[in-house]
Each structure stands twice: as C-alpha cells, then as structure tokens.
N, C-alpha and C positions, 0 to 999 in steps of 0.2 A: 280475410281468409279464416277459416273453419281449423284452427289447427289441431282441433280435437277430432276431425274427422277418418283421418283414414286407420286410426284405433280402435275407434267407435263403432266402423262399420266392418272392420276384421273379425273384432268380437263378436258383434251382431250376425256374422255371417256363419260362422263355425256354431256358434250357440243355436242358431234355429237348424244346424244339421244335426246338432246333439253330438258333438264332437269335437273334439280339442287336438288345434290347429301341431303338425311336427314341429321335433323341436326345431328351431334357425330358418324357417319359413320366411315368416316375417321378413328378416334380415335377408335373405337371397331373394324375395321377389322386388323389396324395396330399391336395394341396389343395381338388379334387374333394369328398373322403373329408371333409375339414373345412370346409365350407361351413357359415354361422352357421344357417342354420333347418334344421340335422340336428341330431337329438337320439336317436334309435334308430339311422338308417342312419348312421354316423360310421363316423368310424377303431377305436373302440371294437367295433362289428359286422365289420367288416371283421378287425383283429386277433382275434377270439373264432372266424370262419369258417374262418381259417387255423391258428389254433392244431388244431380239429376233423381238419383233413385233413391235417396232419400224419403221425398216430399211425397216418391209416385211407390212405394214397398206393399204401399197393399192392391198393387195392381196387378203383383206375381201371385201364381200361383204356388211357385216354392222358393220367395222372396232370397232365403240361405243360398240355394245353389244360380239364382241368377245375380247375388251380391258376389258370391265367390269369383262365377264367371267372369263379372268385371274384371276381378284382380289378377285374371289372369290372362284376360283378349290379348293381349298384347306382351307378354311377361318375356316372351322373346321376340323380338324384333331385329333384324337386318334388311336392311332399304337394298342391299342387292342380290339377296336370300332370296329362297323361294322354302315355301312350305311351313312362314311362321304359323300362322293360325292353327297346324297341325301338331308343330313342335310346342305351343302355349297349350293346346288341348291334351298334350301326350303328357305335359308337366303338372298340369293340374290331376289328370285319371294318378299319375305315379303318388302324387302327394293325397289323392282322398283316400287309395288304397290304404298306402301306409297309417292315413287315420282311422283307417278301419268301416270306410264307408261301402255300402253295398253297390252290386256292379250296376244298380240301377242308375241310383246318384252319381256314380261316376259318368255311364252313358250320356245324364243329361245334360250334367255339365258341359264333356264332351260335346256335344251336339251344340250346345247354346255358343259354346264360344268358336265353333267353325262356320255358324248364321254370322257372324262377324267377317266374313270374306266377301259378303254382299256382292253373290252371283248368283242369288235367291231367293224369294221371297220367302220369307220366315212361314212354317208352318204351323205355330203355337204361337199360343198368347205370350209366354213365356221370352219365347225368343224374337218375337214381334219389340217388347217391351227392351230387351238387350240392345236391341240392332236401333232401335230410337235412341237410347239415350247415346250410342257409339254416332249413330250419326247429328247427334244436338248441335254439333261446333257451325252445320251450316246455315242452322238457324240464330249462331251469333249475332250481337249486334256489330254492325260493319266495323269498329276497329278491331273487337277481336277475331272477326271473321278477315281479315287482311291480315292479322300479326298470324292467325292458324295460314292460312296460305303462303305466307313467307318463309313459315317453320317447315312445313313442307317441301316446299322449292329446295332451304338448306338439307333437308336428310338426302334428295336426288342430286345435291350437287355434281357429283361425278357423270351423271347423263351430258349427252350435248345440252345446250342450252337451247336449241331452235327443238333437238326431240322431246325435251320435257314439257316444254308449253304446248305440243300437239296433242301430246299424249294427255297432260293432264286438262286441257280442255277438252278432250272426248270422255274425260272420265267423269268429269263435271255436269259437262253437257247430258249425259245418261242417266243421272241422278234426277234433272232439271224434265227429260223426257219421262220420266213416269207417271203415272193419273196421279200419286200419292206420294209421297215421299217419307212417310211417316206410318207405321200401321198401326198407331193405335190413337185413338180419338185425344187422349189427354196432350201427346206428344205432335200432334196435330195442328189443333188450336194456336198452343203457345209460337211455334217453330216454323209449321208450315210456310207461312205468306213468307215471311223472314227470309226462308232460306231460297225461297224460287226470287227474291229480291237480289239477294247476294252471288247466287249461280249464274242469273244473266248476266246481271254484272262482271263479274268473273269470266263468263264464257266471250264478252263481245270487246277483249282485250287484244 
C-alpha cells in the first residue's frame, strides 16, 4: 500500500485549484472516512479511488476538482440515511467557499459528486471519469470483488436478510444490463469484461 498517497493527492488536489485546503479538513474528512458502521465506504474505498486516478489525471479536464470530488463522494455516509450524496456535495461547496473558491468550481464539484448516485448517465467527461473510477471495485479481481460484497452486505445488516439479497441483486443486475458499464474507454478496457464476470456471478446466487 501507497502510504504516501492520500497526502499526495490532497496536496495535489488543492494545488491545481490554487488553493489552500481550511484549516482541520484534513482531519474531519479523514475521520469522516473512518467512522465504526463503514465497512465498504472506508478509508480503504477512498485509498483504492485515489490510487485509480492516479495513473488516469490527465484524463480530467479539471484533474483538481475531480481529485477533490473523490474525497468527498462519500465524506458522509449512513446505510439507512437518505440524501448522503447531497449532504457530501453540500460539505465540500461549504468548504471550497470558505477556501475561497468561485461559485463555478464549487458547482462542479457539486455536480461531479452527485453523478456518484448513479441514476444517470454522466454528462461530461469529467464526471464520466468520477463515476468509473467509483465504480472500479466491480471490476476487481474476484477476491476482492467478494470481500467488497461482503462489506457491503455488513453496512445493510439491519435489512431483513431475505430483502437485502433482493434488493441488492436488482441493484447488481442493473449495473450488469447496460450496453456499457464504464464511460470512458481507458476504464473500459481494464474493468469492463471483469466486472460483467463478477456481476453474473453475483446475480445467479
């Protein structure tokens, strides 16, 4: 593991907005990231998202605000909440404001990390690029595509246990039914076959 990375790519993220990040950020998204009823959404997702964008930064068009957006798809999560993507969108606009960022970049941030509720196809390359790397895990290789389905299963534990497997095979299955699964060609190649491997899979349980 990369233990230099999620510094690396903080820095990197604020730096190409031309901005320095408020003070104790840092520290409240981290802890965020580690909250005890996260088992999929963790630090662990978060490091795997970044590692992803990495290799692929010159695929963005405003590399800054879709590295940011990572770090904050998910900065509040509740498995029986509604409305995180809105509440992670509303904590990142509150914190570029206060860096002083314009209401554009806030916008887009905004917008890139609510393509992360995937009940739509992304309309920018931008957010095409976000929404691959969020969905990479189902192009894992099958053990860690099993230990992410497990982690999962744990955040719903409070569901019945007959409506979570319904539920989350039609959420699988939907993923499995699109022409593409991936929008942008780099995220394609690698992931594609993979993940329609892992989703039948998964679906004919």
């Amino acid at each position: 593991m990369d233990e230099g990375l999620p510094q690396r790519s903080w820095r990197r993220a604020w730096a190409a907005l031309g901005l320095s990040a408020p003070e104790g950020l840092w520290e409240k998204l981290m802890d965020a990231w580690a909250e005890p009823h996260r088992h999929y959404h963790s630090q662990q997702h978060l490091r795997e998202c970044l590692a992803l964008l990495e290799p692929a930064l010159d695929l963005a068009q405003q590399p800054g605000e879709v590295e940011l957006a990572l770090w904050f798809h998910d900065a509040v999560y509740d498995p029986q909440g509604k409305g995180n993507e809105q509440r992670s969108a509303d904590w990142a606009v509150e914190s570029l404001a206060l860096a002083g960022a314009g209401r554009d970049v806030q916008q887009r941030v905004h917008a890139l990390i609510m393509a992360t509720c995937h009940d739509a196809e992304p309309v920018d390359d931008d957010a095409r690029l976000l929404v691959d790397i969020d969905l990479a895990i189902l192009g894992a290789d099958p053990a860690r595509f099993a230990e992410y389905d497990a982690q999962v299963c744990e955040e719903y534990r409070w569901v019945p246990g007959w409506l979570y497997r319904r539920k989350r095979k039609e959420v699988l299955a939907g993923f499995l039914k699109r022409p593409v699964i991936y929008g942008t060609a780099w995220f394609r190649e690698r992931f594609e076959g993979r993940a329609r491997e892992n989703l039948t899979q998964a679906t004919r349980r």
